[in-house]
N, C-alpha and C positions, 0 to 999 in steps of 0.2 A: 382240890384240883387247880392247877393252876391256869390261869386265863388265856388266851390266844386276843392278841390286841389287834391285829393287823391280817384280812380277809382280801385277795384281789381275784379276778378275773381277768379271760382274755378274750374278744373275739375280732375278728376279721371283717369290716365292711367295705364294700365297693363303692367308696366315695374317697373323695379324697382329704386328708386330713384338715385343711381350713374348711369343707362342706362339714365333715362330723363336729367340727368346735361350731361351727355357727349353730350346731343342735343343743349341743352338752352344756356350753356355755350358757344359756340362755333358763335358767331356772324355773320361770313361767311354764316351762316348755316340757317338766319332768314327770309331772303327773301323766304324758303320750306313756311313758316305756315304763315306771317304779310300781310294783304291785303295792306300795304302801305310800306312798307320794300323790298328792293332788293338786300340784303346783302350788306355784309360791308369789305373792305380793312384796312386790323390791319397794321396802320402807328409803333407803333413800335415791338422790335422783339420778337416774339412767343417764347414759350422757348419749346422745342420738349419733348414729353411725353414719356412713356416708346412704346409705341403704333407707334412711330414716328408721330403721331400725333399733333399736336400745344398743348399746355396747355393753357388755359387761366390765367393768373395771376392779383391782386389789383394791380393798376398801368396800366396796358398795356391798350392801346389809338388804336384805331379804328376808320375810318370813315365808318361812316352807310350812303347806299344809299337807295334814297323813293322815291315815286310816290304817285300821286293821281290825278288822271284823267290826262291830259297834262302835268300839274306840275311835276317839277322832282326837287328833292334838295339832299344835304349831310349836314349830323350837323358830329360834331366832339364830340368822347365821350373816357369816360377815365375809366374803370372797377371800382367799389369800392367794391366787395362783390364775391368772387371764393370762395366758401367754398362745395369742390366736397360733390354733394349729401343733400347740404341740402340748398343752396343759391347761387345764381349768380343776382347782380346787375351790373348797371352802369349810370354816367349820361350825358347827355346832355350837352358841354358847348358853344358850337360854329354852326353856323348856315349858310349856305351861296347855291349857285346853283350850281355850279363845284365842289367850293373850297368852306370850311365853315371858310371864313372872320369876319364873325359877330361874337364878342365872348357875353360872358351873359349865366348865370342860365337860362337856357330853360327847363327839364322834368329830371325827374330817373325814371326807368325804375325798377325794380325788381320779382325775378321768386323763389319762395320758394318753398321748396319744403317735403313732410311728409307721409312717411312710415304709409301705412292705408292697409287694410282689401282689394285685389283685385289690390294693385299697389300702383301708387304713386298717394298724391291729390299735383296738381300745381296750385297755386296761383301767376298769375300773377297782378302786381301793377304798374300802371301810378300815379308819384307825379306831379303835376305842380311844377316847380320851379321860375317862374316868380313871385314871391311874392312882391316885387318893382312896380310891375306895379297895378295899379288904376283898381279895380273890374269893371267898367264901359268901359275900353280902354280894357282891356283883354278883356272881351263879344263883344264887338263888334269886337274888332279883329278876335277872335277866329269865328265868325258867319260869315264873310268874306271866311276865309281860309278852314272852313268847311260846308260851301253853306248852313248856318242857323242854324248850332248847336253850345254848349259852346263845350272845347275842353275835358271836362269832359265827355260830352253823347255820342261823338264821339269818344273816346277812350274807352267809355266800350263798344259798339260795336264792335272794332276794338280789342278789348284782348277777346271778347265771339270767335271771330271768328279765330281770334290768336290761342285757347286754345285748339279748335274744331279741327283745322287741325294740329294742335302737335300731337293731341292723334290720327289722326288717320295715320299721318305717324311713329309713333314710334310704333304703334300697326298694322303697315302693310296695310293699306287701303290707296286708294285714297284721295287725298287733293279733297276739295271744293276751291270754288272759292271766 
């Protein structure tokens, strides 16, 4: 069966699109809304805003930490996309359970974002980047680590509910779970 690389969503928040980047951008900050994200430590240095807040910048490298049921890992990721207000990506290059050892093209990750009628729409997008590996070994791989799904149907799940709980902490309400 052949793979699906590329998974996005949309939702609508009542903020305005520099309020939503100052969330999205901010990686520390992903473990609030990701059911598999527990925030992340920026390996290098933040460069302080006018806010004294970090700025995020293209270039600056992060470890992201995650769960999912027992499992606990950090991949190693490196920013490609800050553009306050209307884009923050980044991708995947290293993968490991403490320390992310393993290097290799693993996911990008990107959060766009567009000035609409009632706030801002955020589109967030999962790329697979394993494009190397054999559509057969990915599936099953991917159906291992996600207890029977590809890592496609499993991450649109995981950005619906991603998306659900951004908008309702940036519009003030309780997270779900």
């Amino acid at each position: 069966m052949p793979r699906t690389f590329t998974v996005s969503d949309s939702v609508v928040v009542a903020a305005s699109p520099a309020a939503v980047y100052e969330q999205v951008s901010r990686p520390t900050l992903m473990g609030r809304w990701s059911p598999e994200n527990l925030g992340a430590t920026v390996r290098t240095g933040a460069k302080a805003g006018d806010g004294g807040a970090p700025d995020t910048y293209v270039g600056m490298v992060f470890d992201g930490h995650n769960k999912r049921g027992p499992l606990r890992w950090t991949t190693r990721c490196t920013v490609t996309a800050a553009d306050p207000g209307e884009r923050f990506a980044f991708r995947i290059h290293a993968i490991g359970l403490r320390t992310p050892r393993l290097p290799g093209p693993i996911a990008t990750w990107e959060y766009r974002l567009e000035a609409v009628d009632g706030g801002t729409r955020v589109t967030e997008t999962w790329t697979d980047d394993r494009r190397s590996w054999p559509d057969r070994v990915a599936n099953a791989f991917d159906r291992v680590a996600t207890r029977g799904h590809t890592f496609a149907e499993f991450q649109g799940r995981n950005i619906h509910r991603t998306l659900s709980n951004l908008k309702r902490a940036v519009e003030g309400a309780p997270a779900s779970d």
